[in-house]
N, C-alpha and C positions, 0 to 999 in steps of 0.2 A: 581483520581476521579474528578467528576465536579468541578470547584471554585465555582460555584454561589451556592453550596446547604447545602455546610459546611458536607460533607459527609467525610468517615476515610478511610484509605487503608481495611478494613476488610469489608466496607459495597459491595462488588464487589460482593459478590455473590447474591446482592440481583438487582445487572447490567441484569437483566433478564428479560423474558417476564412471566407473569403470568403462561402461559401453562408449561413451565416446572419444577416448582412446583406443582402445579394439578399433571400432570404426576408421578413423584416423588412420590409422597403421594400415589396415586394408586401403582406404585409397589411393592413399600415399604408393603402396605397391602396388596398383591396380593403372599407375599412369595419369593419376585425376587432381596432381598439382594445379595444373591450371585447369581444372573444372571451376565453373564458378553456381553459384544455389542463391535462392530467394527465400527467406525464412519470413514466419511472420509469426507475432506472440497474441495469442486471443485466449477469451474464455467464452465459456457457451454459459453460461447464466450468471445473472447477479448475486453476490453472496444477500445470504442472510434474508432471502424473499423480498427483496426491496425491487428499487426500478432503475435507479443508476450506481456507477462505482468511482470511485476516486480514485486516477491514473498515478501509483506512487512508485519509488526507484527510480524513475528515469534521470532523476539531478546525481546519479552515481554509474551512469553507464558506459559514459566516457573514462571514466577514471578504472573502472575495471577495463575496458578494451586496451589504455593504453598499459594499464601492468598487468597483462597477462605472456607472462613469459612463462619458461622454467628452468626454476635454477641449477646449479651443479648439485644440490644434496637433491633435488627433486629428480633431477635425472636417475642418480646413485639409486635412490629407492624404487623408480620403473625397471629398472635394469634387476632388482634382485628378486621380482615378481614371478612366479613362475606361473605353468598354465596347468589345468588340472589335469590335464593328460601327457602333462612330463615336458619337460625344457622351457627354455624362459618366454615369459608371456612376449616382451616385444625382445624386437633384434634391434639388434649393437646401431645397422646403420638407420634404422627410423630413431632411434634413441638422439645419433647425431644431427639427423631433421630437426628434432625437437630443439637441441640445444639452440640452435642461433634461431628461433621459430617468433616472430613477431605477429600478432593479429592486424590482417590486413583490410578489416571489412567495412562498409560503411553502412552507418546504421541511421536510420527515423524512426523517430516514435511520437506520438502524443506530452505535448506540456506536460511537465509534473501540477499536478492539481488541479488539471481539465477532466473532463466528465468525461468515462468510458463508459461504451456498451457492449453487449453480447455481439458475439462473431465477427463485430469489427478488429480490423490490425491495431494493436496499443504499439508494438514496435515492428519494423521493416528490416531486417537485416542481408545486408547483399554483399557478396564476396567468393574468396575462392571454398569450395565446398567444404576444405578441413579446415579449415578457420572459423566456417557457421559452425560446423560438427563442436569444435571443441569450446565453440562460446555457448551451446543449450542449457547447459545444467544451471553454469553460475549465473546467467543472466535469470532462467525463470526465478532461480531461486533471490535476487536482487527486488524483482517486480513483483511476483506473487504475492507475497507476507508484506510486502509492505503497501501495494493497494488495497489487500485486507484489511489491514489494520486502520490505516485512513479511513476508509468509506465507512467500517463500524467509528472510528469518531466524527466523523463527519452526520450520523447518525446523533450519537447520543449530543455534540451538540445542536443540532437543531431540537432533540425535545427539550435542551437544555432552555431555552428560549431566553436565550442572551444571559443568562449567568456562565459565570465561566467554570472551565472541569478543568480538572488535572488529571495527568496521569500518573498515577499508584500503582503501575503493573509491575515495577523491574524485578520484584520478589516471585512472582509467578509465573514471571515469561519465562521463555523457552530458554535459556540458560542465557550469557552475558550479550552474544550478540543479540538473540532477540531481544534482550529488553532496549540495547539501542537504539534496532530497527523500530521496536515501538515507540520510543520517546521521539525519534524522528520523524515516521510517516503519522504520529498522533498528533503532532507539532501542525505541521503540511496539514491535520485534513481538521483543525481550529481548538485544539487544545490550549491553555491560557501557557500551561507550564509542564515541568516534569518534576516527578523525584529524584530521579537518576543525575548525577551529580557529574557519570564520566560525559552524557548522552551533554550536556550542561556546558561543558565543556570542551568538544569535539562541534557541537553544534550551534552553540552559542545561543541555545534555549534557556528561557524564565527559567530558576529551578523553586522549587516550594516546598516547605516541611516545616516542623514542630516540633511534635512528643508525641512519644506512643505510650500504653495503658503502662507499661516497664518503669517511665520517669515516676509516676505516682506511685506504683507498687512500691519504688526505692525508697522511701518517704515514709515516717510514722503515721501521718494520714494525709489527706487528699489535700486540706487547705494549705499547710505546709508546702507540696509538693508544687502547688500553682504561685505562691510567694515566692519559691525559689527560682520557678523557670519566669516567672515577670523580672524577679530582678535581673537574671542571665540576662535573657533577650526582651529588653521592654521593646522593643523596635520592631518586634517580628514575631507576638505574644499570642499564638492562637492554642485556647485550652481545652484539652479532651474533656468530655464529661460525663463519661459513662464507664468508668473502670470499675466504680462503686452500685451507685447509683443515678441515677440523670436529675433527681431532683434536688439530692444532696447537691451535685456537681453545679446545678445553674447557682443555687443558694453559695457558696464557696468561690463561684468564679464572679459573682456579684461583689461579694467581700473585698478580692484583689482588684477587680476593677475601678471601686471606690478608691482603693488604695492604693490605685495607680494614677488616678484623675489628681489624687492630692499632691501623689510626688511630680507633676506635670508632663505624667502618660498618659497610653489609651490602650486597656484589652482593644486587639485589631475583631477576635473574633470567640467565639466557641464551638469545636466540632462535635458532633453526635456517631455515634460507628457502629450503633449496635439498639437492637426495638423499634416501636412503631414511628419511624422519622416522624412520618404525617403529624403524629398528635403530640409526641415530644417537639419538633420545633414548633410547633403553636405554642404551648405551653414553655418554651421556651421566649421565645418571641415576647412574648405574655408579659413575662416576670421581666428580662430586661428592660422593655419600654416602663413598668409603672415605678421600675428604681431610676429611672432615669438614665437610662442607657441607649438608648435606642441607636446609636452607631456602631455599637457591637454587632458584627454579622453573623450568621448561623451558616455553617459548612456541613455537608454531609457524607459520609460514606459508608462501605457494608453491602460489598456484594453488585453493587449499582449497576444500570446498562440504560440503555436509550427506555426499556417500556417500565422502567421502575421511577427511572426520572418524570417522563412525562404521568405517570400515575399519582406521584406525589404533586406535582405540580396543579395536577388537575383537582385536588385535594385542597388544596388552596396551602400547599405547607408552603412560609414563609422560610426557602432556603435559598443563603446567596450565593452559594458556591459548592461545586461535587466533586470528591476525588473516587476518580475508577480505576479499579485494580484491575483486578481478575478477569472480569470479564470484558475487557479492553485489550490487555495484552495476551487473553489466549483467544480473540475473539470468536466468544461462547455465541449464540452457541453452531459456528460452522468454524473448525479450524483452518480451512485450506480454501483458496481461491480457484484451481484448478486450471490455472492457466498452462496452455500447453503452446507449442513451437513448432511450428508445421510446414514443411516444403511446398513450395507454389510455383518456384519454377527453374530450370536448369541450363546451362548452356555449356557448350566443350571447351569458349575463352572469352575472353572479357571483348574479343570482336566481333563475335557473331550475337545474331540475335536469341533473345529469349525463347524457350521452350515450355509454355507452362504446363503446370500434372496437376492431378487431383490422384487425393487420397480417398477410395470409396470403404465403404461396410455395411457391414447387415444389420448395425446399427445406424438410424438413416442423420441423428445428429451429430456422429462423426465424421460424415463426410466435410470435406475442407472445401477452400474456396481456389482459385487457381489464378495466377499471373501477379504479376509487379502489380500488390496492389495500393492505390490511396485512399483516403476517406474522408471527404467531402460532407461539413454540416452546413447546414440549411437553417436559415433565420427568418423571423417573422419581419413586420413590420416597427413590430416594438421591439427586436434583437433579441429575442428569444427563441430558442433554437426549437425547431418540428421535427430534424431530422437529419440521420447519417447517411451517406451514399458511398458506398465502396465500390470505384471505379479503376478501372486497369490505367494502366499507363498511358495507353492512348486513349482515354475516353474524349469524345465532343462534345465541350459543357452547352449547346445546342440543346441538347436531349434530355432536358431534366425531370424524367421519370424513373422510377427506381421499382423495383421487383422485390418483394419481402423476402427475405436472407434466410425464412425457414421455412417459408408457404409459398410457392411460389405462385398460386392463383391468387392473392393478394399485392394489389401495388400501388404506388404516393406517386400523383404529382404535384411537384416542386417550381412549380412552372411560377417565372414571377421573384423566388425570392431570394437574398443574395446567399453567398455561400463563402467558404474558406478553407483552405486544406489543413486537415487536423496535423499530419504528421511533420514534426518538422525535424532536420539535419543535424544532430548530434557531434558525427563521425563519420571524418573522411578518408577512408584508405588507412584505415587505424588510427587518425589522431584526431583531436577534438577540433572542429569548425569555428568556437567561441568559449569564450570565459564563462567559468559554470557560473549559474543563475543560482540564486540565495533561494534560503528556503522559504524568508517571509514572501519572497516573489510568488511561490508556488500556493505558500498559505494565503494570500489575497487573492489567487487564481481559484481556488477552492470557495472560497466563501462568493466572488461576484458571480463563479459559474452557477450555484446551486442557486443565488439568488435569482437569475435569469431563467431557471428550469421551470417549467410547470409544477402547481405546489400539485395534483393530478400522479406526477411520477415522483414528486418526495415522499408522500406520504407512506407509513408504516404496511399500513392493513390494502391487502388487493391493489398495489399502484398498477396507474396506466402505465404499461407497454412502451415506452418510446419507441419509437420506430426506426429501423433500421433496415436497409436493400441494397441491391446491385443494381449498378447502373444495366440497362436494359443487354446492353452489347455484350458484360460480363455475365449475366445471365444465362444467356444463351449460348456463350462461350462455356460456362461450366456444365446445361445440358449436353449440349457435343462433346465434353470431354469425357462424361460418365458414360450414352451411349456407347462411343468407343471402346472403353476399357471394359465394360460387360461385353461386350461382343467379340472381343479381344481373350477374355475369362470361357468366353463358351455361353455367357446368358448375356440373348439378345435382348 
C-alpha cells in the first residue's frame, strides 16, 4: 500500500472507488449473495501506437484476492460515511456482511510477460457478483500501469539494441507506489536495473547509481570532486561529466582514471545527461580510446525514450548504457492503458448454467464481447504466433476459423496450426492454485515472446495489425445477442 498514508496490507480493499460499494450494498439487499458474474479485463488499443503490449500485474493478483478483507477501523470509517441526501451511506447490517466478507472468486489471466492484444481477455474473473463488484477497481488498477509501463520498456529496450537501460523514474513517478510499480513492471518488461533502492529490495532487482551534478558542486572544482568519489567507490566509479562542461569533464575524468589504473582500479564508466549525446559521446569515445582507455564505457541520460535512443544509435553514437527517467515512469507520451472490466456473463447459483449479456452503444467500439470467454493463440510452423482466437467455453477446436473482433466481414483461417490457451489459473475460490512465479520467470517470458513476434508488429512506425477474432460460433453468438437487445430497446 501507499507509504505516505500509514495504511496496512488489509486496508486494500478499501483501494476502491466508492461505486463498488454502493453497488455491493444494493446486491447484497437486493438477494444476489449467491448470484454468480463473468468479468473480464481488456483494452481496446495498444498504448503508445505500437502493435503489441506487455501483460504486467498478474504475478500480484493472487496476493491481492487472498487479502482482500476489511478490517475493524475500515469498517469504523464505512460506517461514519454519510449520503448526500441525509443518513448514513451503508447500514449497520451490510457493514456486518462486510466484516467476516472473504473474496471467493476465481480468477485466469494471461502469464505475466506474454504478449497482450486489443479486445482479447488479459484476465477472467468468475464468482459470486459482489466479490467481482468489489474486486474492479483494485484489480484494474494492479494491471493497467503496470502493463503500461512494461510494454513502453519493452519498447525502449528493443531500440536499445542489446545495451542495457535502467530505470531513473522513481523521482518523477506517480508518487511512492508508482515508482515501485515502475521499478517492477520495468524490471518484467527487460530493464538491466533500478534506482529505487526500496523496489531493490522488496523485489530483489539490480539496483544502479553514482553521483549526481550536487557531489561536484560540493567540491572546489570538478577534478577534486571525481578523486574523491574514485577513492569512496573505486568499485562502482561512474563519473558525471557535464555539471561544468563535457570537455573539461572527459579531460578530468581521464586524469582519475590514469590514477586509478595506478592505484590498481578502473573508472567503470562516464555519464553524459545533458547536450548533443550523438556528438559528445563520439568525442567522448574519441578522447578515452587515444589515452588509452578504451574500457571505460559511455552511459547516457536526459530525457530519453525508445525514439531518442534509437535516433542516437542510428547516429552511430558509441553509447553503452541508458538511464530513463521521465519518460519511462510517467510513460510519455500516453499515461493510461485504458483497461477496463466488463460483464460477459451471469447466473442466479453456481448450479445452473451460464447466462451470457453484452454491453451495446452508440459508440460501436464499446460494445463487449459476451460468455465465459478463452483465448486461443495460434503458431506457425517455426512457433511464431499469427494469431488470437477468443472462444466461448464450449468452443470445437474442429473449427479453426476466426471472425475479426472489430470487422466482422474480415476472417483467419487457422486451419493446420497448433495452438494453446492463453489464460491460465491464478485463483481458486479465493486462494492461489500455485506458488507465485519470480519476476525473472516473467522477464524471460517477455524477451522470448517478443523475440518470436513478427519484427512487422514490433516495429515503431505503422506496425502490422496482429490479428485477433472470434471463434465463428462466438461470433454469431454476440450478433444474436445485439439483435435482441436492440429489439428489446425499440430498435430493430
Amino acid at each position: 500500500m501507499a507509504l505516505t498514508d500509514g495504511t496496512h496490507p488489509s486496508d486494500v480493499a478499501l483501494n476502491t472507488d466508492l461505486y463498488e460499494l454502493t453497488m455491493a450494498q444494493g446486491l447484497w439487499e437486493s438477494g444476489m449473495v449467491d448470484a454468480q458474474a463473468c468479468f473480464t479485463v481488456f483494452f481496446r488499443e495498444n498504448p503508445f501506437g505500437g502493435g503489441y503490449s506487455v501483460a504486467c500485474g498478474m504475478g500480484q493478483i493472487a496476493d491481492l484476492v487472498e487479502s482482500f478483507t476489511f478490517a475493524p477501523d475500515s469498517i469504523d470509517y464505512l460506517s461514519t460515511l454519510e449520503a448526500p441526501g441525509g443518513g448514513s451511506m451503508f447500514k449497520p447490517t451490510f457493514l456486518d456482511f462486510l466484516r467476516d466478507f472473504r473474496m471467493r472468486v476465481s480468477v485466469w489471466a494471461i502469464a505475466e510477460g506474454d504478449l497482450a492484444f486489443p479486445r482479447e481477455p488479459m484476465v477472467r474473473v468468475e464468482g459470486p457478483i459482489i466479490d467481482c463488484q468489489l474486486l474492479e477497481t483494485a484489480l484494474l488498477n494492479l494491471v493497467n500501469f503496470q502493463t503500461l509501463v512494461a510494454t513502453k520498456t519493452a519498447r525502449v529496450v528493443h531500440a536499445a539494441e542489446g545495451h542495457p537501460m535502467s530505470d531513473f523514474g522513481l523521482r518523477r513517478a506517480q508518487g511512492p507506489d508508482g515508482g515501485l510499480s515502475v521499478a517492477r513492471a520495468s524490471y518484467i518488461g527487460g530493464a538491466a536495473s533500478t534506482s529505487n533502492m526500496l523496489a531493490g529490495k522488496i523485489y530483489g532487482i539490480p539496483v544502479f547509481g553514482t553521483h549526481a551534478h550536487s557531489w561536484v558542486m560540493s567540491f572546489p572544482n570538478e577534478l577534486e570532486a571525481f578523486r574523491a568519489f574514485a577513492k569512496s567507490s573505486p568499485k562502482n566509479c561512474v563519473l558525471l561529466i557535464d555539471t561544468y562542461d563535457v570537455h573539461q569533464g572527459i579531460r578530468n575524468a581521464i586524469i582519475v582514471a590514469k590514477e586509478m589504473e595506478r592505484a590498481g582500479e578502473r573508472l567503470a564508466a562516464v555519464r553524459i545527461d545533458s547536450g548533443d549525446l550523438a556528438k559528445l559521446s563520439k568525442e567522448t569515445r574519441r578522447a578515452f580510446d587515444e589515452a588509452g582507455l578504451p574500457y571505460v564505457k559511455i552511459s547516457a541520460s536526459n530525457d530519453l525514450d525508445e525514439y531518442t535512443i534509437q535516433s542516437l544509435l542510428a547516429q552511430g553514437a558509441p553509447i553503452d548504457s541508458f538511464g530513463v527517467g521521465t519518460k519511462l515512469a510517467t510513460c510519455d507520451p500516453q499515461p493510461s492503458l485504458g483497461g477496463v472490466y466488463k460483464l460477459s456473463a451471469v447466473r442466479h447459483s453456481a448450479d445452473v448454467a451460464w447466462e451470457p449479456v453484452i454491453k451495446l452503444s452508440e459508440m460501436a467500439y464499446k460494445r463487449t464481447i459476451p460468455g465465459i470467454q478463452h483465448v486461443r493463440r495460434y503458431y506457425d510452423a517455426a512457433g511464431c504466433p499469427v494469431g488470437d482466437m477468443i472462444v466461448d467455453e464450449g468452443y470445437d477446436k474442429g473449427r479453426p476459423t476466426m471472425v475479426d473482433v472489430v470487422d466482422d466481414l474480415v476472417s483467419y483461417d487457422l486451419s493446420g496450426m497448433e495452438s494453446r490457451e492463453l489464460l491460465v489459473q491464478l485463483v481458486k475460490e479465493g486462494r492461489r492454485v500455485a506458488a507465485p512465479e519470480g519476476i525473472e520467470d516473467a522477464r524471460a517470458r517477455v524477451r522470448e515472446s517478443l523475440r518470436m513476434l513478427d519484427p512487422s508488429v514490433r516495429r515503431f512506425l505503422n506496425p502490422q495489425m496482429y490479428p485477433v477474432g472470434l471463434e465463428e460460433g462466438l461470433a454469431e453468438l454476440r450478433r444474436r445477442l445485439a439483435t435482441r437487445e436492440h429489439a428489446g430497446s425499440g430498435r430493430a
